[in-house]
Each structure stands twice: as structure tokens, then as C-alpha cells.
N, CA, C and O atoms as a Tripos MOL2 file, in Angstrom:
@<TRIPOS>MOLECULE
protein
  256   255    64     0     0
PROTEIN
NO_CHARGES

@<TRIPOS>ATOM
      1 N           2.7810   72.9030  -71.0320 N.3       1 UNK1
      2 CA          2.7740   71.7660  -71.9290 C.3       1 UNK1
      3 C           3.9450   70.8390  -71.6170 C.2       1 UNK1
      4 O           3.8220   69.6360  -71.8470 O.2       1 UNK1
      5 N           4.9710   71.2860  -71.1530 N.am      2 UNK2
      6 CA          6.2010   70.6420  -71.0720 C.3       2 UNK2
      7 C           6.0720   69.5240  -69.8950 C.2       2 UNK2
      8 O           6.3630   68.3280  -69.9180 O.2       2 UNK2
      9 N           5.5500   70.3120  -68.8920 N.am      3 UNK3
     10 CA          5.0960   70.1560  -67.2990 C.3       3 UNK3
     11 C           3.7300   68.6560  -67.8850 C.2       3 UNK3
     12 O           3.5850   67.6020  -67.2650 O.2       3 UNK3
     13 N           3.1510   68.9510  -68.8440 N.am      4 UNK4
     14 CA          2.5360   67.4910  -69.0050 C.3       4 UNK4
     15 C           2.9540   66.3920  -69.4350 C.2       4 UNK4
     16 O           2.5760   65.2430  -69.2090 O.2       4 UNK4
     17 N           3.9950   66.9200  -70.2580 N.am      5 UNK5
     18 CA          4.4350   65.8900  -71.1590 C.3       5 UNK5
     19 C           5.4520   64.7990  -70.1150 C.2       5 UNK5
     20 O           5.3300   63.5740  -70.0990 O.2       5 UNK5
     21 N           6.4140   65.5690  -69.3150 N.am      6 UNK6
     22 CA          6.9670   65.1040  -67.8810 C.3       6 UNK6
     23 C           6.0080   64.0070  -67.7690 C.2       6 UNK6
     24 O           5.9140   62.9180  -68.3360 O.2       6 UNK6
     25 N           5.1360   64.7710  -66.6280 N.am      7 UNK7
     26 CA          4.1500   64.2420  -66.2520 C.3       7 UNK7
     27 C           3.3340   62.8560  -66.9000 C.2       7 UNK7
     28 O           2.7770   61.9070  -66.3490 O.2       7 UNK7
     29 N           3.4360   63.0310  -67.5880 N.am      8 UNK8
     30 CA          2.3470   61.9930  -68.4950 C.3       8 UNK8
     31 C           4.2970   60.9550  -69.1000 C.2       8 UNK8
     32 O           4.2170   59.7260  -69.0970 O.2       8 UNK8
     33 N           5.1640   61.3340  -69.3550 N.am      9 UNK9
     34 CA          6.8270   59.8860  -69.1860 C.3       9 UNK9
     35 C           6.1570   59.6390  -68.0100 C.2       9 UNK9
     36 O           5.3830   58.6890  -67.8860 O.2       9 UNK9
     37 N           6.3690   60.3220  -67.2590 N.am     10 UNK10
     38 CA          6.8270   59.2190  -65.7660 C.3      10 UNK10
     39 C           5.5840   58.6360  -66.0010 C.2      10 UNK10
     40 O           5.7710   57.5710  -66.5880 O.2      10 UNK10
     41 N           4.4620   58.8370  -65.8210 N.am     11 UNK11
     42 CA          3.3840   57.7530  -65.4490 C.3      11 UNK11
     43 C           3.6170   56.5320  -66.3590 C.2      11 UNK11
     44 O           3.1160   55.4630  -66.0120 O.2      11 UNK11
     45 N           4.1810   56.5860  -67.2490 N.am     12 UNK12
     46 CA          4.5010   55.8300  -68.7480 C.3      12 UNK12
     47 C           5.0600   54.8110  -68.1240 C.2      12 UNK12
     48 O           4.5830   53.6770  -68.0850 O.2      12 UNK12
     49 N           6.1650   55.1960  -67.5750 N.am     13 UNK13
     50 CA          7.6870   54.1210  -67.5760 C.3      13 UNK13
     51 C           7.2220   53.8170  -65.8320 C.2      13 UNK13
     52 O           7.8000   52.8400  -65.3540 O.2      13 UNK13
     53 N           6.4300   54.4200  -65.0520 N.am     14 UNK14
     54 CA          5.9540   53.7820  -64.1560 C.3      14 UNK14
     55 C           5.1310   52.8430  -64.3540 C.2      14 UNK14
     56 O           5.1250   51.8980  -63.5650 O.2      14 UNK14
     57 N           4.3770   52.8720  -65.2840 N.am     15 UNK15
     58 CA          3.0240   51.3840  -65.2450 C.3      15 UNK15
     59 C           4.0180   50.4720  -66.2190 C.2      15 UNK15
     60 O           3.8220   49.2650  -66.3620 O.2      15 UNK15
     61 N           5.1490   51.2110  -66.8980 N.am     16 UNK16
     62 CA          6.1840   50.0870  -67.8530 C.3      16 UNK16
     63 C           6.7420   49.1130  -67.2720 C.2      16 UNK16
     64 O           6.8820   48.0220  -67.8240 O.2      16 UNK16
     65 N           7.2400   49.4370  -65.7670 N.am     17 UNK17
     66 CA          8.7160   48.7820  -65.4220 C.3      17 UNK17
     67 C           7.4920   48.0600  -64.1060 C.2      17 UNK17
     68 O           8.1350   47.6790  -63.1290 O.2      17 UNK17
     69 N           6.4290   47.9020  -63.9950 N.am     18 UNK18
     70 CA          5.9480   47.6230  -62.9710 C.3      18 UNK18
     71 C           5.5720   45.7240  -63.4530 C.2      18 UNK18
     72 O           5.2910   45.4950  -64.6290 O.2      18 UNK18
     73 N           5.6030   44.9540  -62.7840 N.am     19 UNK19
     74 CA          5.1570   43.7300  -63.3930 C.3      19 UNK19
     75 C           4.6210   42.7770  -62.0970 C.2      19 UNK19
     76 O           4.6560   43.0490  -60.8970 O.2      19 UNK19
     77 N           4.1430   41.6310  -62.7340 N.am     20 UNK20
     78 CA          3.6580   40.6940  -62.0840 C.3      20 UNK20
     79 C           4.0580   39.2280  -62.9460 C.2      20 UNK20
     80 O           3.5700   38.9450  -64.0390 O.2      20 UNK20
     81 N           5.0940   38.3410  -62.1670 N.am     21 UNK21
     82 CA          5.4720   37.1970  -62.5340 C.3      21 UNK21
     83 C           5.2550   35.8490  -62.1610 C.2      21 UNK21
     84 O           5.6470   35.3410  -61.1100 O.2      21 UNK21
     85 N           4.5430   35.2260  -63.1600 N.am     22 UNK22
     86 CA          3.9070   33.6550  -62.2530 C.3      22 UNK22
     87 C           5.4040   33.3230  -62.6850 C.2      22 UNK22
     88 O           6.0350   33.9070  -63.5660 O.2      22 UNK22
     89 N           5.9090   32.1170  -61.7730 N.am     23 UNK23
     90 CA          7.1590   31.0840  -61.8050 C.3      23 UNK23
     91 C           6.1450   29.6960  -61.6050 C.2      23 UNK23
     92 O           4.9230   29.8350  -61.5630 O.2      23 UNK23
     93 N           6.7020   28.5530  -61.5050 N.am     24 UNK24
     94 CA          5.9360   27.3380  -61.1470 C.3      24 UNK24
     95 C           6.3790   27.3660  -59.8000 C.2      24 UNK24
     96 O           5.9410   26.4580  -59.0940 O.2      24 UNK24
     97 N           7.0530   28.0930  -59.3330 N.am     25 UNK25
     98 CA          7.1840   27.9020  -57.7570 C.3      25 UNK25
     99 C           6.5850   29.2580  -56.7650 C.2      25 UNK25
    100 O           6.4180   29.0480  -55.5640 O.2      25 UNK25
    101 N           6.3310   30.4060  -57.2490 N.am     26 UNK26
    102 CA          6.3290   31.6370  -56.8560 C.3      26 UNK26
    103 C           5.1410   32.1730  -57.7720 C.2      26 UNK26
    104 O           4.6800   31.6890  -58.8050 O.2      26 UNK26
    105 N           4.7110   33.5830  -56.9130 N.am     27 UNK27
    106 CA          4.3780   34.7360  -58.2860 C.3      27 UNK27
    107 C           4.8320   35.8440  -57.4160 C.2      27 UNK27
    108 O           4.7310   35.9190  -56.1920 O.2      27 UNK27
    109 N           5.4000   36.7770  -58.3290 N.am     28 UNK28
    110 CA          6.1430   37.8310  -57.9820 C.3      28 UNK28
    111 C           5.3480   38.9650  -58.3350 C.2      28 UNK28
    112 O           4.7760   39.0870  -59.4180 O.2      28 UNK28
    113 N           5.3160   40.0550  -57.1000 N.am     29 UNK29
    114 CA          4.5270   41.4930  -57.9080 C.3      29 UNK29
    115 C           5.7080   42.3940  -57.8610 C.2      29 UNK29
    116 O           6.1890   42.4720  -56.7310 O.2      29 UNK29
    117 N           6.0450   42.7880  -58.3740 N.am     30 UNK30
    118 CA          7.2760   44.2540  -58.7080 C.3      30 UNK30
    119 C           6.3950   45.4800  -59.2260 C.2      30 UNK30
    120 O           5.9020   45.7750  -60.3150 O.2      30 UNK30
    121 N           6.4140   45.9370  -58.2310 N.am     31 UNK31
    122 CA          5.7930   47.7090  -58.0950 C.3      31 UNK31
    123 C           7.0140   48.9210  -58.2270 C.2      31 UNK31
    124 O           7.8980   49.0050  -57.3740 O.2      31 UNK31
    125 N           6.9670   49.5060  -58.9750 N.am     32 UNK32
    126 CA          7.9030   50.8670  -59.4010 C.3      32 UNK32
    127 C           7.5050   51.3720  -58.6400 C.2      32 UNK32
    128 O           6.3990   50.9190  -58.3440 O.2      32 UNK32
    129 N           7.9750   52.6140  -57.7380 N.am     33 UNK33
    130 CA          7.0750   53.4110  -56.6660 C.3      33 UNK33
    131 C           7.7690   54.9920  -57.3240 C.2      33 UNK33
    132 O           7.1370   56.0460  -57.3890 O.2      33 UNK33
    133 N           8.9840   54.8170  -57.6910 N.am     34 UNK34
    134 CA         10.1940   55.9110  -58.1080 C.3      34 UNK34
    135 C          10.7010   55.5220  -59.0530 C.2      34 UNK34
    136 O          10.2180   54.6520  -59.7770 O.2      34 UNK34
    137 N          12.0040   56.2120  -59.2720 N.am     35 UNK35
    138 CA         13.1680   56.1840  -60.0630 C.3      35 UNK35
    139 C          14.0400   55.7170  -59.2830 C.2      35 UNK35
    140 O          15.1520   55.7900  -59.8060 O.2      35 UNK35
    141 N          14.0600   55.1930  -58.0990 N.am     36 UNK36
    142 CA         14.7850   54.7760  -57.4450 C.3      36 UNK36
    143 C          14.2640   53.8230  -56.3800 C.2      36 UNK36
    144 O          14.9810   53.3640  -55.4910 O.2      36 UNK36
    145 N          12.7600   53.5110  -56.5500 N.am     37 UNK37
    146 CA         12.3540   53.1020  -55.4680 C.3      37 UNK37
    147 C          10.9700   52.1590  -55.8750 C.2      37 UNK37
    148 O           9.8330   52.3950  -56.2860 O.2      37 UNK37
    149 N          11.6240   51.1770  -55.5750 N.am     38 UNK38
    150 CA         10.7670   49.7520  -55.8120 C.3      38 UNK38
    151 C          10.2710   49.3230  -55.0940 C.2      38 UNK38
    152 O          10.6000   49.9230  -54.0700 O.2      38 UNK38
    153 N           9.1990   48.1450  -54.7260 N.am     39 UNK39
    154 CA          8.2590   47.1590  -53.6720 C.3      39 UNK39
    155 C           8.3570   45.8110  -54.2510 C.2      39 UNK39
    156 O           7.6580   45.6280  -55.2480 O.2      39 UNK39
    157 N           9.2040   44.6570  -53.7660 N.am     40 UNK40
    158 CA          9.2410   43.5560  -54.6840 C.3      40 UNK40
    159 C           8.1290   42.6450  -53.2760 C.2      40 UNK40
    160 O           8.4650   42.8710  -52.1130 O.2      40 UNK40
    161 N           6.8120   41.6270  -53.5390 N.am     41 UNK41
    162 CA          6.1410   41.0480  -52.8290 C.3      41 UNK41
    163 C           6.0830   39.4730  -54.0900 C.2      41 UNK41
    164 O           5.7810   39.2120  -55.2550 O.2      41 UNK41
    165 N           6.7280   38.6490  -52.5340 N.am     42 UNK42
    166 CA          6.3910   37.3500  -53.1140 C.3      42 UNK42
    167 C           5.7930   36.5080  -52.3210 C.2      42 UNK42
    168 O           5.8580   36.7120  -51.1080 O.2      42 UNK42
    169 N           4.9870   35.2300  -52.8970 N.am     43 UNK43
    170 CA          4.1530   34.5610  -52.3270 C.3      43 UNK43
    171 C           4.4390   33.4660  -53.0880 C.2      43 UNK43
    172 O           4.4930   33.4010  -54.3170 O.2      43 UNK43
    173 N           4.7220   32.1220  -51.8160 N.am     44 UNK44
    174 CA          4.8680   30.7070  -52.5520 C.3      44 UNK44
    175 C           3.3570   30.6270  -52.6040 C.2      44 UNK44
    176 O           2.5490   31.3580  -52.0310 O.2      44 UNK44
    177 N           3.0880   29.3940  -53.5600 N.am     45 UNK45
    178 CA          1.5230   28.7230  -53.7740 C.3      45 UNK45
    179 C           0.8660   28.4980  -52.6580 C.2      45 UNK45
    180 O          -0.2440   28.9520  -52.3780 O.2      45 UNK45
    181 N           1.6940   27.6280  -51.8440 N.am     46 UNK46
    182 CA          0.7540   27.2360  -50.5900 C.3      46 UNK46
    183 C           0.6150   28.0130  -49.6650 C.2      46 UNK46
    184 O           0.0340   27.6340  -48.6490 O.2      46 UNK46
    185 N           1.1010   29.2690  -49.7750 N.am     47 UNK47
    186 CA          0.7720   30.0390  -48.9850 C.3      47 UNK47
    187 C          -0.2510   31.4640  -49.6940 C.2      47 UNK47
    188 O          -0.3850   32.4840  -49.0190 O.2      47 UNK47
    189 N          -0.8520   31.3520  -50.9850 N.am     48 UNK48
    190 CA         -1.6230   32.2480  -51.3220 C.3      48 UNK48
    191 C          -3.0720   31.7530  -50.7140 C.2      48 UNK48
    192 O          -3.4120   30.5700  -50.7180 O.2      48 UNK48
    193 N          -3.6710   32.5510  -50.3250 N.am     49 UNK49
    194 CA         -5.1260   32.6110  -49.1670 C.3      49 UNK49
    195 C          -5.8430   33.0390  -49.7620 C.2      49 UNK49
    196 O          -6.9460   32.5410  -49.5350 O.2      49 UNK49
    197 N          -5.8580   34.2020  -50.9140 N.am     50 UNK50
    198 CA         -6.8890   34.7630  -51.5960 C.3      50 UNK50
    199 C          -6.5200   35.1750  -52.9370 C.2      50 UNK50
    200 O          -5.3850   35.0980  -53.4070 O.2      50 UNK50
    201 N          -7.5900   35.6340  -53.5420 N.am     51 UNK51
    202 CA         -7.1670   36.0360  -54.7470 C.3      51 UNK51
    203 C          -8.1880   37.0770  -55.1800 C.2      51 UNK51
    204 O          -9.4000   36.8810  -55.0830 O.2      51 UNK51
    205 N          -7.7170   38.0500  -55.6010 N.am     52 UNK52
    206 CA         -9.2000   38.9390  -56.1080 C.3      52 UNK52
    207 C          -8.4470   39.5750  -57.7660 C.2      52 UNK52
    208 O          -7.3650   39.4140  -58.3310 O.2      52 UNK52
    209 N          -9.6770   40.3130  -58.0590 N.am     53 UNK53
    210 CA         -8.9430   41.5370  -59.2550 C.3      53 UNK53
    211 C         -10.0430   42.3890  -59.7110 C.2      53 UNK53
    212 O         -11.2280   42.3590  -59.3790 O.2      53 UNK53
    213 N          -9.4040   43.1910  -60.5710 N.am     54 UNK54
    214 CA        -10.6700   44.7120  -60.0050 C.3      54 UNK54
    215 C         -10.5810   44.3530  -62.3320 C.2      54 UNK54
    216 O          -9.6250   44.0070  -63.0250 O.2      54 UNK54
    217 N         -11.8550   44.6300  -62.6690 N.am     55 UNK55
    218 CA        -12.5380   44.8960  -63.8620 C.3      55 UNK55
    219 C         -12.7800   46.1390  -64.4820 C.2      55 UNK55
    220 O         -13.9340   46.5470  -64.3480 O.2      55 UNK55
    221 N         -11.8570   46.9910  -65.2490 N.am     56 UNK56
    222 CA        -12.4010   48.3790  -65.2350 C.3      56 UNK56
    223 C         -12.7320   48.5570  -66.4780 C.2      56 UNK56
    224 O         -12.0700   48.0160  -67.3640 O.2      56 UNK56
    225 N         -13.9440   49.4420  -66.7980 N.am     57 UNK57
    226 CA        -13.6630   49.8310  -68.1400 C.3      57 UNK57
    227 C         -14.6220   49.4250  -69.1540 C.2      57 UNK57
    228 O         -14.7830   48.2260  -68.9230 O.2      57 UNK57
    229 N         -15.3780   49.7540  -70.1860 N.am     58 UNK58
    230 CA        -15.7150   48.9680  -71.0980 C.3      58 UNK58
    231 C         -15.1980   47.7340  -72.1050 C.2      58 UNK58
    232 O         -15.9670   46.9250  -72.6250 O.2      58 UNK58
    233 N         -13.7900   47.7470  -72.2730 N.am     59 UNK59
    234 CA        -12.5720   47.3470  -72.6710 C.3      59 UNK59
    235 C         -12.6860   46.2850  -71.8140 C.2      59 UNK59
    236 O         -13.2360   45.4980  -72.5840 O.2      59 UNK59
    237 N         -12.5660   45.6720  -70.7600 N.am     60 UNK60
    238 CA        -12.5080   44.9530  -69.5870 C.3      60 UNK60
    239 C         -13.7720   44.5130  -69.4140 C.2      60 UNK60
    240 O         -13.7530   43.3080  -69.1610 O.2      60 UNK60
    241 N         -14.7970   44.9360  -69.4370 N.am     61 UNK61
    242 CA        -16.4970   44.3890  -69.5740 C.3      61 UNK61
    243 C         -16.5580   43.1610  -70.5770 C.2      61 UNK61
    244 O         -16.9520   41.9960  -70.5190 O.2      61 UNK61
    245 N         -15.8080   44.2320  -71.7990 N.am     62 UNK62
    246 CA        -16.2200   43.2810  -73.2190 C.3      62 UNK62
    247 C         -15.2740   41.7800  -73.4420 C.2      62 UNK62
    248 O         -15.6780   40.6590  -73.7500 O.2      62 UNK62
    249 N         -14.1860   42.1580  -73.2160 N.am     63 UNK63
    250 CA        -12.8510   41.2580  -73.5880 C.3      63 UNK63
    251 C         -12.9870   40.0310  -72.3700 C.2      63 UNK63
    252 O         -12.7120   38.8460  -72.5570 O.2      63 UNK63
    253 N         -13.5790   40.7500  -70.8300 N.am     64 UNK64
    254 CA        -13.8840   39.7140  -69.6870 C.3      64 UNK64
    255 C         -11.6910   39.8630  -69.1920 C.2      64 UNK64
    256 O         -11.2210   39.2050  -68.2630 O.2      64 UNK64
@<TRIPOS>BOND
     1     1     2 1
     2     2     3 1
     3     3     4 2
     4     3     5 am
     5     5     6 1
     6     6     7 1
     7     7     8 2
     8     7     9 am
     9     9    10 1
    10    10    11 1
    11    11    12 2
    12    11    13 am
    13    13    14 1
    14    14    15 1
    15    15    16 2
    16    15    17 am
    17    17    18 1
    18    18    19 1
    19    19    20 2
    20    19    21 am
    21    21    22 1
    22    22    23 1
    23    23    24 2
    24    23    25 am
    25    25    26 1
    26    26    27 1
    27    27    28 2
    28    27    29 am
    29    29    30 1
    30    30    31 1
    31    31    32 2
    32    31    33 am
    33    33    34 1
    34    34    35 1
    35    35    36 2
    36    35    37 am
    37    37    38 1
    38    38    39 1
    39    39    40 2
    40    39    41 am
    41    41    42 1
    42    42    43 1
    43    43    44 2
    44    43    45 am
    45    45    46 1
    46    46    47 1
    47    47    48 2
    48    47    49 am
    49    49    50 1
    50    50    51 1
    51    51    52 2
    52    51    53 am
    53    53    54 1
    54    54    55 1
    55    55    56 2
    56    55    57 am
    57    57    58 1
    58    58    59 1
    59    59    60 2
    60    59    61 am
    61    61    62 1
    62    62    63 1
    63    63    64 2
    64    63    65 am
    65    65    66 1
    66    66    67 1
    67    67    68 2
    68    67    69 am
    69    69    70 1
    70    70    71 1
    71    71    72 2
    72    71    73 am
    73    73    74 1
    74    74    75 1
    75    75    76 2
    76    75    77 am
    77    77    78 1
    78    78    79 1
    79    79    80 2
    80    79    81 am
    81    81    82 1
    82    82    83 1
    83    83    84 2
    84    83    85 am
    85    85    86 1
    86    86    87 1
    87    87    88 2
    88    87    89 am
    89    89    90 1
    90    90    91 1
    91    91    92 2
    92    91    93 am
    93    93    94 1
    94    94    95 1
    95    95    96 2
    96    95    97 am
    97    97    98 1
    98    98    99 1
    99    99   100 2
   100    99   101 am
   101   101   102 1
   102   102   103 1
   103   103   104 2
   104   103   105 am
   105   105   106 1
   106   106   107 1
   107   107   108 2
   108   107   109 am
   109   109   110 1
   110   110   111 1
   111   111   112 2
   112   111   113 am
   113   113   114 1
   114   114   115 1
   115   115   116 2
   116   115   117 am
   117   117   118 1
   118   118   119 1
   119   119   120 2
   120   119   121 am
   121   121   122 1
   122   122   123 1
   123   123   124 2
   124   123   125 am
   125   125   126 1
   126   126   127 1
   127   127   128 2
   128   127   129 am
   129   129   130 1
   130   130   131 1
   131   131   132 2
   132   131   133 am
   133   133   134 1
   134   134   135 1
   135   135   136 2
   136   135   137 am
   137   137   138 1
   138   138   139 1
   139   139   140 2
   140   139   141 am
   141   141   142 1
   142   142   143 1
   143   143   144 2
   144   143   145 am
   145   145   146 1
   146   146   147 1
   147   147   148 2
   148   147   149 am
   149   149   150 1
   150   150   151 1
   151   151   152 2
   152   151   153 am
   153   153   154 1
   154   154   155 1
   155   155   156 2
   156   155   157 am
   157   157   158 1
   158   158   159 1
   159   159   160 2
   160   159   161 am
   161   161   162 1
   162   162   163 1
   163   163   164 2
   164   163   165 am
   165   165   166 1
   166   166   167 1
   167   167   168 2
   168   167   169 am
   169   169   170 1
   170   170   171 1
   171   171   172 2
   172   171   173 am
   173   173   174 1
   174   174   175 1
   175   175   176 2
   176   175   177 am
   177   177   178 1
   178   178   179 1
   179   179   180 2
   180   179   181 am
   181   181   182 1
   182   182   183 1
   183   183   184 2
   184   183   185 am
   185   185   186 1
   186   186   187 1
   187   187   188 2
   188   187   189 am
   189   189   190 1
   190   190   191 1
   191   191   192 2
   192   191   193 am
   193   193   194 1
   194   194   195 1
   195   195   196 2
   196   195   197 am
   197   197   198 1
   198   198   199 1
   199   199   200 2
   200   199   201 am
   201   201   202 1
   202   202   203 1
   203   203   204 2
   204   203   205 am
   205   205   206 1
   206   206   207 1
   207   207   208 2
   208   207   209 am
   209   209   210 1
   210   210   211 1
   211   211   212 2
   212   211   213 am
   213   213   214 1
   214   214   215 1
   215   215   216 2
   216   215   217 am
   217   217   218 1
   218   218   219 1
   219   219   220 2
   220   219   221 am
   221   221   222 1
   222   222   223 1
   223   223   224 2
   224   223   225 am
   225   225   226 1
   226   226   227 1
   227   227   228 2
   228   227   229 am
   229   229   230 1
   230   230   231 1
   231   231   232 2
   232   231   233 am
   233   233   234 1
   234   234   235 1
   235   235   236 2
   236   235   237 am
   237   237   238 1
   238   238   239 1
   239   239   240 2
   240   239   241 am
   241   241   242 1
   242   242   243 1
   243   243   244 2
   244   243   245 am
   245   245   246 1
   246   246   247 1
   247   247   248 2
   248   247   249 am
   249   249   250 1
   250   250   251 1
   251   251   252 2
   252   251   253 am
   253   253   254 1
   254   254   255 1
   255   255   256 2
@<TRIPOS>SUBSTRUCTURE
     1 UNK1         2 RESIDUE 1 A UNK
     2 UNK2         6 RESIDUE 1 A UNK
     3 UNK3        10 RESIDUE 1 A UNK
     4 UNK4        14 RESIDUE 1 A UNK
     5 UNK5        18 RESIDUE 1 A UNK
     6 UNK6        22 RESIDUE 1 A UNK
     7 UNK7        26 RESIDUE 1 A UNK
     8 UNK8        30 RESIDUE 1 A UNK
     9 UNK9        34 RESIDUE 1 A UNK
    10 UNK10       38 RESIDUE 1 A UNK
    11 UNK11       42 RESIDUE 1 A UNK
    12 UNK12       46 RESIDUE 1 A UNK
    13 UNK13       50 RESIDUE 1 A UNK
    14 UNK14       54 RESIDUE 1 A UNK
    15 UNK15       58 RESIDUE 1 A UNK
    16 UNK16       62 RESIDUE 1 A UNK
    17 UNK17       66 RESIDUE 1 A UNK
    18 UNK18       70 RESIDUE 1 A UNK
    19 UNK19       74 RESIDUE 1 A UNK
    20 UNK20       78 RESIDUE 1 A UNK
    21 UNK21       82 RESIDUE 1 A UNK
    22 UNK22       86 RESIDUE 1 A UNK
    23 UNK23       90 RESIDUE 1 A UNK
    24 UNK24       94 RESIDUE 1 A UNK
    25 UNK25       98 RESIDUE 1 A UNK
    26 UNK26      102 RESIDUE 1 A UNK
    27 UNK27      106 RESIDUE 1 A UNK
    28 UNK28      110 RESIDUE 1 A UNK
    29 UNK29      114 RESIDUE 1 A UNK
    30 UNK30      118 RESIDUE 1 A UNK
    31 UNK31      122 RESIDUE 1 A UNK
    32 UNK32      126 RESIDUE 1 A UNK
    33 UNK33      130 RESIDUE 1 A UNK
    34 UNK34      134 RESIDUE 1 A UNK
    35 UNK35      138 RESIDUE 1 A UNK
    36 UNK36      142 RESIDUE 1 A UNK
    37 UNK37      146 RESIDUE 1 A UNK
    38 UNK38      150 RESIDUE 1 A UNK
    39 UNK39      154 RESIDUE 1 A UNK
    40 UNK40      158 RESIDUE 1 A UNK
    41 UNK41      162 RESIDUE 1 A UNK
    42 UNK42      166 RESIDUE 1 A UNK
    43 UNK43      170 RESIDUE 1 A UNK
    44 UNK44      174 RESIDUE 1 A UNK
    45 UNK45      178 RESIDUE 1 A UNK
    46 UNK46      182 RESIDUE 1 A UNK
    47 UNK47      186 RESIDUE 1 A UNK
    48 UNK48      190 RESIDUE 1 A UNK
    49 UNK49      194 RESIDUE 1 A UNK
    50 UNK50      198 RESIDUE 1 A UNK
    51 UNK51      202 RESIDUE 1 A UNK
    52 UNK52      206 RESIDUE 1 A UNK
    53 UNK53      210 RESIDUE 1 A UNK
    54 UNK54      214 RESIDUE 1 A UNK
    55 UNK55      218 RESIDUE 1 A UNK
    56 UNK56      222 RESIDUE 1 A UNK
    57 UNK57      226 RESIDUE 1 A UNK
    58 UNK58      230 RESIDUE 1 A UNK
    59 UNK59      234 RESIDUE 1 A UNK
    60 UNK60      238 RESIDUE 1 A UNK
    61 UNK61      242 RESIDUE 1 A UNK
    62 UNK62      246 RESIDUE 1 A UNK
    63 UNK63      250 RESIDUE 1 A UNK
    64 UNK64      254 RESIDUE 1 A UNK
């Protein structure tokens, strides 16, 4: 039980500290990977080429 509860913080404060930031000049993705170990990816405007995003869920069906 203990071993889940672990388990199930970290996934917590991993999807917590993870973000995605529009700026008017930038958008920033900041990926948590660790407790120590981050992925920061940025992209000016004129250089974004694509764009996609994934729909999951009934929650996500309904709300769109």
C-alpha cells in the first residue's frame, strides 16, 4: 500500500510541475522527466509547421 501511494505522489507532482506556455512571442513545453530532470522545448511562431493534439476520454468527447 505504501509502495502505491509513492507511486501514485510521483505521478501527481509529475503531471503537476509539467506545463505548456503560450507567450506572444514563444510557446514553451516544460516536461518533468525526474526530480531532477527536466526537457524545456521552445518554438518561435514562425517557425511552428504543425500542430496536432490527441482527444481522450469521454470527458474530452463531451467538453470537445
Amino acid at each position: 500500500m505504501i509502495f502505491g501511494l509513492l507511486y501514485g505522489a510521483r505521478l501527481f507532482l509529475l503531471w503537476y510541475w509539467n506545463a505548456f506556455v503560450i507567450t506572444s512571442y514563444r510557446v514553451v513545453d516544460i516536461d518533468q522527466r525526474g526530480i531532477f530532470d527536466s526537457v524545456i522545448s521552445e518554438a518561435m511562431y514562425d517557425r511552428v509547421e504543425d500542430i496536432s493534439y490527441r482527444r481522450k476520454g469521454i470527458f474530452g468527447a463531451i467538453f470537445g
